[in-house]
C-alpha positions as CSV (number, residue, x, y, z in Angstrom):
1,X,-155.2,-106.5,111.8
2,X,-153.8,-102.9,111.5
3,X,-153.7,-101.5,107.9
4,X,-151.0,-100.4,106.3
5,X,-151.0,-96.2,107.0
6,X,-152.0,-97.3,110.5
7,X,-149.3,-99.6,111.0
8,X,-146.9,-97.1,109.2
9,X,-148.2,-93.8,111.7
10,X,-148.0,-96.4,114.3
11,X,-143.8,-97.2,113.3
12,X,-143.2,-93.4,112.6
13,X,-144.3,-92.4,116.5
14,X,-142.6,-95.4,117.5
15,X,-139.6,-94.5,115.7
16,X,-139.7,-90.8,117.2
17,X,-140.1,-91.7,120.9
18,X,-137.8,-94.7,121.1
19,X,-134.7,-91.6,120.5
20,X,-136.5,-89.5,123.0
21,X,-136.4,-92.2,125.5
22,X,-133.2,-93.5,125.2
23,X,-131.7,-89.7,125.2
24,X,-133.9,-89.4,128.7
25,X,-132.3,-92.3,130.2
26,X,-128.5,-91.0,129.2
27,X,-129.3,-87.7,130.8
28,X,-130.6,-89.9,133.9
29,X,-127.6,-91.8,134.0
30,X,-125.2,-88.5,133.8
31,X,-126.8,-86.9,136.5
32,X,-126.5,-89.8,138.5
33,X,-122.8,-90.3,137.7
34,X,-121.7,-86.7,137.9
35,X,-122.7,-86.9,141.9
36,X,-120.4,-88.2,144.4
37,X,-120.4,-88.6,147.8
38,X,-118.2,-86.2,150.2
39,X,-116.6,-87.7,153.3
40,X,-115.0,-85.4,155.7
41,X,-113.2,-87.0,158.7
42,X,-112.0,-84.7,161.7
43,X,-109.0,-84.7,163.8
44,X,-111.2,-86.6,165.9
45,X,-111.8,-89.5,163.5
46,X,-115.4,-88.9,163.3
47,X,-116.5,-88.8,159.8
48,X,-119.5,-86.2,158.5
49,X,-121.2,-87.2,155.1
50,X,-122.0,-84.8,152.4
51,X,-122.5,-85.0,148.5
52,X,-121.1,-83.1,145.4
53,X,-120.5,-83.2,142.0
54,X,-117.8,-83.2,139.1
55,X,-116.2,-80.5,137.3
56,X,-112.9,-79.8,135.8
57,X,-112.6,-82.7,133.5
58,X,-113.2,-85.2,136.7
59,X,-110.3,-84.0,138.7
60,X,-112.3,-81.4,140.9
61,X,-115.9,-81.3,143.1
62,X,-118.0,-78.6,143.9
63,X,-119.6,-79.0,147.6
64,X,-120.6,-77.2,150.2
65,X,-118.2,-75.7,152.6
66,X,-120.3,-76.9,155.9
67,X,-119.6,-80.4,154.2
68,X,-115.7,-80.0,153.5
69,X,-115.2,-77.4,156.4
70,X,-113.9,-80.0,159.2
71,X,-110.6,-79.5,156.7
72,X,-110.1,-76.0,158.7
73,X,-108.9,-77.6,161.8
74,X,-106.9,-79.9,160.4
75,X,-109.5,-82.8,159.7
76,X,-109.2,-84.5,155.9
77,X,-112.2,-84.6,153.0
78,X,-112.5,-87.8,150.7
79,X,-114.6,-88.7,147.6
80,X,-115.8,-91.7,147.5
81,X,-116.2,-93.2,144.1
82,X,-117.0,-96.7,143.9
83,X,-117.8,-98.4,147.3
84,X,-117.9,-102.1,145.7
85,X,-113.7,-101.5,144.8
86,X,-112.9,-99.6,148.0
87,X,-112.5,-96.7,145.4
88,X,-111.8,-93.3,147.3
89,X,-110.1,-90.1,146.7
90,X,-108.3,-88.0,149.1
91,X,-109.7,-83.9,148.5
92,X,-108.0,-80.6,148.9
93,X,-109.5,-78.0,149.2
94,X,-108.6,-75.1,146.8
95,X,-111.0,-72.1,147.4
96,X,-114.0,-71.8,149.6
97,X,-116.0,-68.9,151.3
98,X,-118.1,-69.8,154.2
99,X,-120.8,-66.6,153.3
100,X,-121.6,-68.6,150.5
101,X,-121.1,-71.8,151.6
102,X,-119.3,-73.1,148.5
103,X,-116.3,-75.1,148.4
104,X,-114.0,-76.8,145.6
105,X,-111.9,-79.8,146.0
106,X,-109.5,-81.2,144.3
107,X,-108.7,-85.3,143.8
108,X,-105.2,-86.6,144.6
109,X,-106.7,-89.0,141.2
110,X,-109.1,-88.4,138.2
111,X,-112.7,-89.2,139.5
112,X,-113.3,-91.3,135.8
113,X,-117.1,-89.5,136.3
114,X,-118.3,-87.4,133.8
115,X,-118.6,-83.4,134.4
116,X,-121.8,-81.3,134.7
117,X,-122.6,-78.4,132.7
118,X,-124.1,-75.1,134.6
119,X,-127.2,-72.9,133.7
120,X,-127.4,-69.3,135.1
121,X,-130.3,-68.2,137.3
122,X,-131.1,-66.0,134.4
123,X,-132.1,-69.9,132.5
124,X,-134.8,-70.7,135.4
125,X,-138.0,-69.3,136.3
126,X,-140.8,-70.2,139.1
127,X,-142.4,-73.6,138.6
128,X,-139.8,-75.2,136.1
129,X,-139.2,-78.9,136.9
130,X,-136.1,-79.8,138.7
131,X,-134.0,-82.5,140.2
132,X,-132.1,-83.3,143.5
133,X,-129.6,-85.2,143.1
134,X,-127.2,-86.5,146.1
135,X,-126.5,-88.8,149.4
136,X,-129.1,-88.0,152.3
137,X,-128.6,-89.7,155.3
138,X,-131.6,-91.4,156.2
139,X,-131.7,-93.3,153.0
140,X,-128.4,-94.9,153.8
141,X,-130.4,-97.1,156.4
142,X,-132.6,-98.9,153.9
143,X,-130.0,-98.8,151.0
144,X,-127.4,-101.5,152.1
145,X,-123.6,-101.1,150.5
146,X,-125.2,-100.0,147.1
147,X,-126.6,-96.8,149.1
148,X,-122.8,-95.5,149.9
149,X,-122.6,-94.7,146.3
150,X,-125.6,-95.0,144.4
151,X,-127.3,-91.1,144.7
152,X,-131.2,-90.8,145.2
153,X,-133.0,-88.8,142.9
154,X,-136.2,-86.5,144.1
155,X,-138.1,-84.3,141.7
156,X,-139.8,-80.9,141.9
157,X,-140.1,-77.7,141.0
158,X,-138.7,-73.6,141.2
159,X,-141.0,-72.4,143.9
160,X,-138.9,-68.9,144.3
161,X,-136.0,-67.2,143.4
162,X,-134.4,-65.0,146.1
163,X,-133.1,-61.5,145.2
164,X,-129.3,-61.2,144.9
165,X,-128.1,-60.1,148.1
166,X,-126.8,-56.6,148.4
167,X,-122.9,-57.3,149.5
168,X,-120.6,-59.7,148.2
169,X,-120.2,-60.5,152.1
170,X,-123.8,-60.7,152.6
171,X,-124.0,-64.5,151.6
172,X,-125.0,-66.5,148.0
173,X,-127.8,-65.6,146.3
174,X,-130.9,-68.8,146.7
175,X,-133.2,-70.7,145.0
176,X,-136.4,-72.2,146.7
177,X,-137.5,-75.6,145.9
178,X,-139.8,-78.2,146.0
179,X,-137.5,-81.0,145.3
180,X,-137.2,-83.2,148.9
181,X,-133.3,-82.9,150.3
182,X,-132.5,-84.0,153.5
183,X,-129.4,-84.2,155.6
184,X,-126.5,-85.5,153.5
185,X,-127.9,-83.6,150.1
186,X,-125.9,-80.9,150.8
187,X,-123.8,-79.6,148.1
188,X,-125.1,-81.7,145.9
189,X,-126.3,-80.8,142.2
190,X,-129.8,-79.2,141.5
191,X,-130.4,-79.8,137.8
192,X,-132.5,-78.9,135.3
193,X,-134.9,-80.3,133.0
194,X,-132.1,-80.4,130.5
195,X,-129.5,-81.8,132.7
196,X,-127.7,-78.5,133.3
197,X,-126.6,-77.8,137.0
198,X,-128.8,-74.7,138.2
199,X,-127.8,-74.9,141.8
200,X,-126.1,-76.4,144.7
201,X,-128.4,-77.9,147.6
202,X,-127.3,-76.3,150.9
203,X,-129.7,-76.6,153.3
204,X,-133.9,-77.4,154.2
205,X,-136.3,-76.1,156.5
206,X,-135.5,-77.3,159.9
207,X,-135.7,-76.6,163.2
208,X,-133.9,-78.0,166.7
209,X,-136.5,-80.3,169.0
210,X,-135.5,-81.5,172.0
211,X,-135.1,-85.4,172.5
212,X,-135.1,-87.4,175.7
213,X,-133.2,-90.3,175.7
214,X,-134.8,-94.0,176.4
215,X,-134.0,-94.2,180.0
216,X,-135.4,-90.8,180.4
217,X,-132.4,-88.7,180.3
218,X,-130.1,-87.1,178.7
219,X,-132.0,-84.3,176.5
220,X,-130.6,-83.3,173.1
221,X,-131.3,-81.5,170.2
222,X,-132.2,-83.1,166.7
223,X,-132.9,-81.0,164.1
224,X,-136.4,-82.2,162.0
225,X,-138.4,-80.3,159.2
226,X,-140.6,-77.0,159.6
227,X,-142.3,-77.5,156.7
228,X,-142.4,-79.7,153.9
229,X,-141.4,-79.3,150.4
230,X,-139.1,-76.0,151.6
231,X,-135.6,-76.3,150.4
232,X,-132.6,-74.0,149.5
233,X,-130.0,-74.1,146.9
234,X,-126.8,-72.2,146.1
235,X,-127.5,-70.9,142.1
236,X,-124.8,-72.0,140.0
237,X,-123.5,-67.8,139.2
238,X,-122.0,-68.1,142.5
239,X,-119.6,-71.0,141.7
240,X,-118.7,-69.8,138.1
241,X,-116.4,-66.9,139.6
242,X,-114.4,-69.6,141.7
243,X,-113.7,-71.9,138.7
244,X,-112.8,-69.1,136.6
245,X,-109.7,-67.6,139.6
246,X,-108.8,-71.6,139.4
247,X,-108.8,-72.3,135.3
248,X,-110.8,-74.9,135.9
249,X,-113.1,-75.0,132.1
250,X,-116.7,-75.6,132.0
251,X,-119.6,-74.7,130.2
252,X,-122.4,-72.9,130.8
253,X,-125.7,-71.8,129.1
254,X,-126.9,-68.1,129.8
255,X,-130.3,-67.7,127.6
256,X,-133.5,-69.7,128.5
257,X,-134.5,-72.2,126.1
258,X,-137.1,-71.5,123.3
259,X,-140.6,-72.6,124.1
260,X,-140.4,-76.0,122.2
261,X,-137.3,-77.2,123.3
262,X,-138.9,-76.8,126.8
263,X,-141.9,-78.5,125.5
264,X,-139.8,-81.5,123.6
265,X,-137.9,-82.1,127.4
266,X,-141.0,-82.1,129.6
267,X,-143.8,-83.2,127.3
268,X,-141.9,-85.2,124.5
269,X,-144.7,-87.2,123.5
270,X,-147.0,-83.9,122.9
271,X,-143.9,-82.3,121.2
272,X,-143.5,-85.6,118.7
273,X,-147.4,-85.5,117.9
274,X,-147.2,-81.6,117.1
275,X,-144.5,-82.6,115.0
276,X,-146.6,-85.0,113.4
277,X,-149.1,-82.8,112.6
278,X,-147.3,-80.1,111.5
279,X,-146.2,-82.5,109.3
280,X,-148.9,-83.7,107.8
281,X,-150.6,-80.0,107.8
282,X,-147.6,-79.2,105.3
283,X,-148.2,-82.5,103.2
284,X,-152.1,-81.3,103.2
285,X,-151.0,-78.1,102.0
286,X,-148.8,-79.1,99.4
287,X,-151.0,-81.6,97.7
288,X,-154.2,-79.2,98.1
289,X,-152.2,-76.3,96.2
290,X,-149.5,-77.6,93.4
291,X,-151.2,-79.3,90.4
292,X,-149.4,-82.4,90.8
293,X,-150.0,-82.6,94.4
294,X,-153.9,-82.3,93.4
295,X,-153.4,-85.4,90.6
296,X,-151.8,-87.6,93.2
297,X,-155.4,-87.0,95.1
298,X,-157.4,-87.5,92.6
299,X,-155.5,-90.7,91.3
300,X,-155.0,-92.0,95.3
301,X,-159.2,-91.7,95.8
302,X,-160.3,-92.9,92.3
303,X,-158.0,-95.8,93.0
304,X,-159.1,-96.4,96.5
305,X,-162.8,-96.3,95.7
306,X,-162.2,-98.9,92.9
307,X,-159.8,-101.1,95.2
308,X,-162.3,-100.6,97.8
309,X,-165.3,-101.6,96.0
310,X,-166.2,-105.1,96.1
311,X,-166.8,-106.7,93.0
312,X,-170.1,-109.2,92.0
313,X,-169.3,-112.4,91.6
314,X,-169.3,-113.1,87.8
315,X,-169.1,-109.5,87.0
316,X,-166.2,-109.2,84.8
317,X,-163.5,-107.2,86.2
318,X,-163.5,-103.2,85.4
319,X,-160.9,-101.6,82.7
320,X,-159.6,-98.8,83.0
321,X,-159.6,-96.3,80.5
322,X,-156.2,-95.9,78.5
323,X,-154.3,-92.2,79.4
324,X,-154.9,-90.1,76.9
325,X,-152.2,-87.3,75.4
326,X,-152.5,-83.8,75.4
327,X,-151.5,-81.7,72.3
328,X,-151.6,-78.5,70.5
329,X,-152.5,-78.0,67.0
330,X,-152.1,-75.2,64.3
331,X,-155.2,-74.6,62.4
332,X,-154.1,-71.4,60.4
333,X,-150.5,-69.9,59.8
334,X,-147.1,-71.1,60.1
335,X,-147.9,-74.4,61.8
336,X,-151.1,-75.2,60.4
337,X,-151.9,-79.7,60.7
338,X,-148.5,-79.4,63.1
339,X,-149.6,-81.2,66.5
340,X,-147.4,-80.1,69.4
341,X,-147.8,-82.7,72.4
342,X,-148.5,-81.4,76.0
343,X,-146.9,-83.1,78.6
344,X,-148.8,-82.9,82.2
345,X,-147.8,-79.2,83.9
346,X,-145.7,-78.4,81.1
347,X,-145.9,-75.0,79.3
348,X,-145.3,-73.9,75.9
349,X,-144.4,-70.1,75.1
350,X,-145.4,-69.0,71.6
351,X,-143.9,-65.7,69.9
352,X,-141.3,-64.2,67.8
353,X,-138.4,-64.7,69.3
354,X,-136.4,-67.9,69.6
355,X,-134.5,-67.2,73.0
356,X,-137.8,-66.4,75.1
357,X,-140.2,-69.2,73.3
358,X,-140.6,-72.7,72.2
359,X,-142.9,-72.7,69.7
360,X,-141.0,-69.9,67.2
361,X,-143.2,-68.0,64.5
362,X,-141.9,-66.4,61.6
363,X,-140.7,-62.6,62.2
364,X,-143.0,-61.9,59.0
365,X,-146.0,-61.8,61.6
366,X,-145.4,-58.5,63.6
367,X,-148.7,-59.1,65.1
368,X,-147.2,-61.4,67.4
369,X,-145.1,-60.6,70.1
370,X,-141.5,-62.0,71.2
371,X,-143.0,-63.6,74.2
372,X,-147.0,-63.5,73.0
373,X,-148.8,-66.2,75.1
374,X,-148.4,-69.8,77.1
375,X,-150.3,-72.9,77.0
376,X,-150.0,-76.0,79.4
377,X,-152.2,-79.1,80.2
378,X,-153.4,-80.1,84.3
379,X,-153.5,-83.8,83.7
380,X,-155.1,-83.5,86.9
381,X,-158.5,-81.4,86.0
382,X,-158.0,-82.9,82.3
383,X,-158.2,-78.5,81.3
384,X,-156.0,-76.7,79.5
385,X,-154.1,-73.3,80.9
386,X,-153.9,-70.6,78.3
387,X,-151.7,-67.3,79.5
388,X,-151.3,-64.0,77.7
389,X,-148.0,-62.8,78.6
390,X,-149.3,-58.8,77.9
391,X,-148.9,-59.2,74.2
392,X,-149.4,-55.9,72.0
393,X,-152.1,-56.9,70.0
394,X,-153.4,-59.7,72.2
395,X,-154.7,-63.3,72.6
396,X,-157.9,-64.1,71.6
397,X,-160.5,-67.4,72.0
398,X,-162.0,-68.4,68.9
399,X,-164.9,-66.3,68.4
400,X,-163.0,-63.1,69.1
401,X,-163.3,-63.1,73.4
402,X,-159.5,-61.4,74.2
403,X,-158.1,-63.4,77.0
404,X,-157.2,-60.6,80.0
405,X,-152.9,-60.2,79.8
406,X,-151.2,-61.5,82.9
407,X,-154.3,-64.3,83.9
408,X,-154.8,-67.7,83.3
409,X,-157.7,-68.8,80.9
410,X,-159.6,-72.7,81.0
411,X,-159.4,-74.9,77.9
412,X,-161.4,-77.7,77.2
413,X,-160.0,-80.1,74.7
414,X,-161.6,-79.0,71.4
415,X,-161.6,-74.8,72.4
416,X,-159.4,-72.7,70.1
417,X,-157.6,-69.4,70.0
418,X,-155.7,-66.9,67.8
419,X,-152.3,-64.8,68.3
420,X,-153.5,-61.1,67.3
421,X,-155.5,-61.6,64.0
422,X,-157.1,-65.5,62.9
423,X,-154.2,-66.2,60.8
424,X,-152.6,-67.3,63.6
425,X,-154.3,-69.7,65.4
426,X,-154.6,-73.1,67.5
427,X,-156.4,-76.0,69.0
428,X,-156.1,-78.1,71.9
429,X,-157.5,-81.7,72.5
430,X,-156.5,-85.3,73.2
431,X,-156.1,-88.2,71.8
């Protein structure tokens, strides 16, 4: 059986991850939800399938314009929402610009998904984790009726970041990435480690390969991959100018993360144990270097090692000494046979003067100082602390040492001292 700190440490790391966890499946969940499928149908009936996701409050979707663009010649884009209820929405489109291959729509009724949030290129650096989110194609096969609206999920990483392109005319700045998108990705969300959209998936290495039919005719193009793990995405600065001509509101983080929070996202089990032992370094510290953090040692292992230690039988159990009381005494002067007690790290200030002191001499003693010297007892080292607080005439042990002004002087239980001349002195002990 697990003892008690164990199964305590074991609790507290339990207690720490189960949050982390359940905040990494929300943020699964939202990505998932914000991401809807595009449907654009031509004049010709024939539909093309594309993805996108929610801004705006759930009224609008940002997609790409090759997804949306059979809308030019008079063909009409839909949303689908939920394919179990039949649940789709007819789109308009409201801006677009075929350089950048960016499109927003907007719902003839609310979408009832949650929005994203965006993250500038200026967020994102070369091998930072990311995810694809959207609707490709091939997946549909092996999906059944869940696949029309339930979005696959790949994972990967920055590989690049394209330069800016010189024009405004000369197309969107890019991101490479690792992440797999296919056919039917497009202008869907690329997100971040922290659920922020970074990008907008447009397009994947691929080049046309001529195909001959079964019956040996009839040669056409399809279009399959030039290399593997090469994608391109839209970064999210090039849709933030077309929401903010619409009004549509969002939100958007421009500064990159501190190095923990990027640690707590993609390692949070490392980020809860340095917490952990940062932790306990502080409680280390704390007990090692305050006088009562030092007693609650010495108490803790002196009461281990005598829990710990098994006892003979027949041997009569072991007592443990009654605490004993610290105190000051007067042996000469105003508060000669007076005892004073000492309670654990408290001080006493002797001197002259009532408003700076607690143990007040009579002014008749110009020898003494306002403020002349402190004493305190360390329960913990079973010593007394003697201080002289830079008194005129000085602080002296008994048998005339002077104790050096402004540092702290050991006291065993029986030592004495004087204020200035012998007339005025003290004892501590215990009892």
């Amino acid at each position: 059986m697990p003892g008690p700190r164990r199964l305590a440490c074991g609790t507290l790391a339990l207690a720490c991850l189960l949050p982390l966890q359940a905040a990494a499946d929300a943020l699964i969940e939202h990505m998932h939800d914000a991401t809807v499928r595009v449907i654009c149908i031509d004049n010709q009936g024939q539909p093309g399938t594309g993805s996108g996701f929610v801004v705006g409050s759930g009224a609008y979707v940002v997609t790409n314009w090759h997804v949306a663009g059979c809308t030019a010649e008079g063909g009409q884009a839909l949303v689908l929402l939920h394919a179990e209820r039949r649940d789709q929405a007819k789109a308009q489109v409201l801006a677009h610009d075929a350089d950048k291959d960016l499109a927003i729509l907007r719902l003839d009724h609310p979408s009832g998904r949650p929005e994203v949030s965006f993250s500038t290129v200026a967020t994102i650096e070369r091998r930072d984790p990311v995810t694809a989110v959207g609707f490709p194609g091939a997946a549909d096969e092996m999906g059944g009726v869940t696949a029309i609206t339930e979005a696959t999920m790949t994972a990967g990483v920055v590989s690049r970041i394209l330069p800016r392109p010189a024009g405004s005319d000369q197309g969107a700045q890019l991101v490479q990435i690792s992440a797999a998108i296919n056919p039917g990705n497009s202008g869907g969300p690329l997100f971040d480690v922290y659920g922020r959209v970074i990008g907008v998936n447009t397009m994947k290495a691929l080049i046309p390969v001529p195909t001959v039919g079964g019956d040996g005719e009839g040669i056409t193009l399809q279009r399959v991959p030039s290399g593997e793990g090469i994608g391109w995405a839209v970064v999210s600065d090039e849709v933030l100018p077309f929401l903010d001509r619409l009004g549509i509101d969002y939100e958007v983080s421009r500064s990159r993360p501190g190095a923990f929070l990027r640690l707590w996202y993609r390692e949070p089990l490392l980020a809860t144990l340095l917490v952990l032992l940062t932790l306990t370094a502080v409680t280390a510290i704390v007990l090692a270097t305050t006088r009562r953090g030092r007693a609650l040692v010495k108490e803790g292992v002196t009461r281990g090692s005598i829990l710990a230690r098994p006892r003979q039988q027949g041997t009569p159990p072991i007592k443990q000494r009654p605490a004993r009381h610290a105190f000051l005494r007067g042996i000469r002067g105003a508060y000669a046979g007076v005892s004073v007690p000492l309670a654990d790290g408290q001080q006493v200030a002797i001197g002259r003067d009532p408003s700076m002191v607690h143990l007040v001499l009579p002014r008749d003693q110009p020898g003494v100082s306002k403020r002349h010297a402190v004493i305190s007892y360390d329960a913990g080292s079973g010593l007394f602390r003697l201080e002289d607080c830079w008194s005129s005439n000085g602080t002296f042990l008994t048998g005339g040492t002077r104790v050096t002004p402004g540092q702290t002087r050991a006291l065993r239980p029986g030592d004495g001292f004087y204020l200035a001349l012998p007339d005025v002195s003290f004892e501590v002990g215990l009892e």
